[in-house]
N, C-alpha and C positions, 0 to 999 in steps of 0.2 A: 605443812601449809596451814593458814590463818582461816579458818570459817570467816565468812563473810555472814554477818548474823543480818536478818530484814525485823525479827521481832524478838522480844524478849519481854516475857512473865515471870514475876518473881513473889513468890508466896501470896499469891492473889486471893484475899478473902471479897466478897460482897454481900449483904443479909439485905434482905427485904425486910421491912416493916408494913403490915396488913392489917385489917378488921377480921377477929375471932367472927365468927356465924354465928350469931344472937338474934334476939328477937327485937325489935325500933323498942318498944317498954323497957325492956333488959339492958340496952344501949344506954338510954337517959340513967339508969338508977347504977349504971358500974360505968360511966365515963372514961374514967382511969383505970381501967381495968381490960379494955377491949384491945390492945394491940399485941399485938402475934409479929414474933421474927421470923423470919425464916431465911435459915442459910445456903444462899444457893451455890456459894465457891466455897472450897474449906482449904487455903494454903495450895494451892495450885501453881504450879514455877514448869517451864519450858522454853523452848528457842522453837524459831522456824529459818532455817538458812534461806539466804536470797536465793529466788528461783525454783524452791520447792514447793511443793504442793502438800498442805498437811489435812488430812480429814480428820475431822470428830466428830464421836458417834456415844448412841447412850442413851437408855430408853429415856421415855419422856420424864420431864423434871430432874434430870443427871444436870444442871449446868451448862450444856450446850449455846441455844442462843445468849444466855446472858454472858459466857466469856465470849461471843463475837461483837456483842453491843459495846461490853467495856474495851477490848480492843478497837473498837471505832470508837472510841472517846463518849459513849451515849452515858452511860451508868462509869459513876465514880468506886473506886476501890473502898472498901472501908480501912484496909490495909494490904499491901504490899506495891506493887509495882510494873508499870508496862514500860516498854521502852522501842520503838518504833523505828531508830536508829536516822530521823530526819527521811523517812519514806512518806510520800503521800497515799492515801487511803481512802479506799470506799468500800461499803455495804451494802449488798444487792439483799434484802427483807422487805417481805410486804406486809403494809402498813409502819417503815420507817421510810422518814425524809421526806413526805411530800405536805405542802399545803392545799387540803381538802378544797379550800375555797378557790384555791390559784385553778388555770385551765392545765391543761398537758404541759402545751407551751410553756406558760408562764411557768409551771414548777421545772423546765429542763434547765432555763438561766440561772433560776433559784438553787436546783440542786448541783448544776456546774458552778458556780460562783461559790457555793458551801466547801466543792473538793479542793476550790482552792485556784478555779480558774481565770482567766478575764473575760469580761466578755464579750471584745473579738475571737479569742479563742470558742468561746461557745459557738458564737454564730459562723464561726466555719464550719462545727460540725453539725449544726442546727439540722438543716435537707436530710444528714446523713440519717439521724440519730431519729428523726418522724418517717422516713421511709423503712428503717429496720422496724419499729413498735407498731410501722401498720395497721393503725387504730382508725384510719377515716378521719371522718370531721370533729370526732372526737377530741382531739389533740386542741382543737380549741372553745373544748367545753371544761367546766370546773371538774378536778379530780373527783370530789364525791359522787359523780355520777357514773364511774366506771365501773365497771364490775371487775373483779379479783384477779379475773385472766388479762383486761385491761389494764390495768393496774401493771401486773407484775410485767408485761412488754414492755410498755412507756420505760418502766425503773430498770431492766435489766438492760435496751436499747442505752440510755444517757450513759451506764458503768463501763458498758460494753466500748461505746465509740469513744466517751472521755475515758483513756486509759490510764491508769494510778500506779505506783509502783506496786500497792499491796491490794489486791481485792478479798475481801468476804463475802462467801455466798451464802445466807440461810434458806435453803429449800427450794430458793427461786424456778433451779431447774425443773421441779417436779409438777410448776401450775401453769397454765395455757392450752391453749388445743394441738393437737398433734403437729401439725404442719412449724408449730412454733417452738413448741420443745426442743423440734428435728432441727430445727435452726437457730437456738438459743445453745443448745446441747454443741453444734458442731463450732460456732461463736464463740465458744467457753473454750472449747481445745482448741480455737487458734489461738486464742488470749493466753494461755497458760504454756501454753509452746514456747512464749518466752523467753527465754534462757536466764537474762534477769527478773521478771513477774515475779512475784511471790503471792500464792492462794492460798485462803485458809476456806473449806467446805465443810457445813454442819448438812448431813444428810441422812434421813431414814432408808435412801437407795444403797445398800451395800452395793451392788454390783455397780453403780457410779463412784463408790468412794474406792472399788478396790482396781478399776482400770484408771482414774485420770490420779489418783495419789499417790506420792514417793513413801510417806508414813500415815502413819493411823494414831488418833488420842483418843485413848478409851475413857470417858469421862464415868461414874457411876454416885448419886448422891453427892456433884460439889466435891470431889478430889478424883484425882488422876488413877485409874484401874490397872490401864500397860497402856504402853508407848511402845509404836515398833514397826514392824514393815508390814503393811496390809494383805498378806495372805494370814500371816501368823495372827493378828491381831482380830482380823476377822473371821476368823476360824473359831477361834474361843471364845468372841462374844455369840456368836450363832450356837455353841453349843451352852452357853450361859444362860440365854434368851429361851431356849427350847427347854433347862427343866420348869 
């Protein structure tokens, strides 16, 4: 029988371009001299079948957020390839997708109208989607004035109620106060319960990546480490991590 593929990566490089750490004098006198690459995918290629749940894990700077940005179309490949197979998409990250200046409100239209919605369809879920983020009067003040656990309710509320065929989660589950986690956390397993959903989770919580994931991508340094079923994969980054 035919895999039914939700994504597909295929030799995925990305390089940043940065300023070398110089002195503002030193700057002026080597102008052309001060950018720095750095390669944060190196040839990276995998599948995620519809309805699975894939986590990737990898200490910090392995690649992780940047292969779920370029997967939501934020950061361009330098070369190879995504293929999304006509699924629609979103990314639960904080500090991606919202206008600072817009209020709560105004960024829920903005970010449902971005996944690809109308917006009647928004405004049916409108009550839903500010009762879940629970913010107060909040929701019609400017984004910039939220604080991070504000912030990440609002964003993880709009993904949560507008459901997409494919969601990415970076970290989201791990910021808010306990009563919300509790409820973002059990929100996330009814969502992925799906049978067609298809998850992609970038997380530092093993013990989250290794009850809600069908597999594990061991990311290390911008290429792929192992691929596999999250006891096994998590087992051997834990004792990789510990020397």
């Amino acid at each position: 029988m035919k895999k039914d593929i939700a994504i597909t990566v295929k030799d995925l490089h990305i390089t940043y371009r940065g300023l070398k750490k110089t002195s503002i004098r030193a700057s002026w006198k080597n102008f052309g001299n001060k950018i720095e690459l750095f390669q944060a995918l190196k040839g990276v290629s995998f599948e995620v079948e519809k309805g699975k749940i894939l986590g990737i894990i990898g200490k910090n700077g392995s690649g992780k957020s940047t292969m779920l940005r370029a997967i939501a179309g934020i950061f361009s490949p330098d070369k190879g390839s995504i293929d999304l197979h006509n699924h629609t998409i979103s990314l639960l990250s904080i500090g991606v997708g919202f206008n600072k200046k817009l209020t709560g409100k105004e960024n829920i239209f903005l970010s449902g109208m971005l996944l690809g919605f109308s917006e009647e369809e928004i405004k049916e879920k409108e009550k839903e989607i500010i009762d879940f983020a629970d913010i107060g009067d909040f929701i019609y003040k400017p984004v910039k004035t939220y604080s991070s656990g504000m912030y990440s309710k609002l964003a993880f509320a709009i993904t949560a109620i507008l459901e997409t065929d494919i969601i990415l989660i970076d970290e989201v589950l791990s910021v808010g106060d306990a009563k919300f986690k509790e409820k973002s956390y059990n929100k996330m397993k009814e969502l992925i319960s799906a049978e067609d959903r298809t998850v992609v989770i970038v997380s530092h919580s093993l013990d989250t990546i290794a009850e809600l994931c069908d597999e594990v991508l061991w990311l290390h340094e911008g290429k792929i480490k192992k691929i596999g079923k999250p006891d096994k994969i998590i087992e051997e980054y834990s004792k990789f991590m510990a020397i």
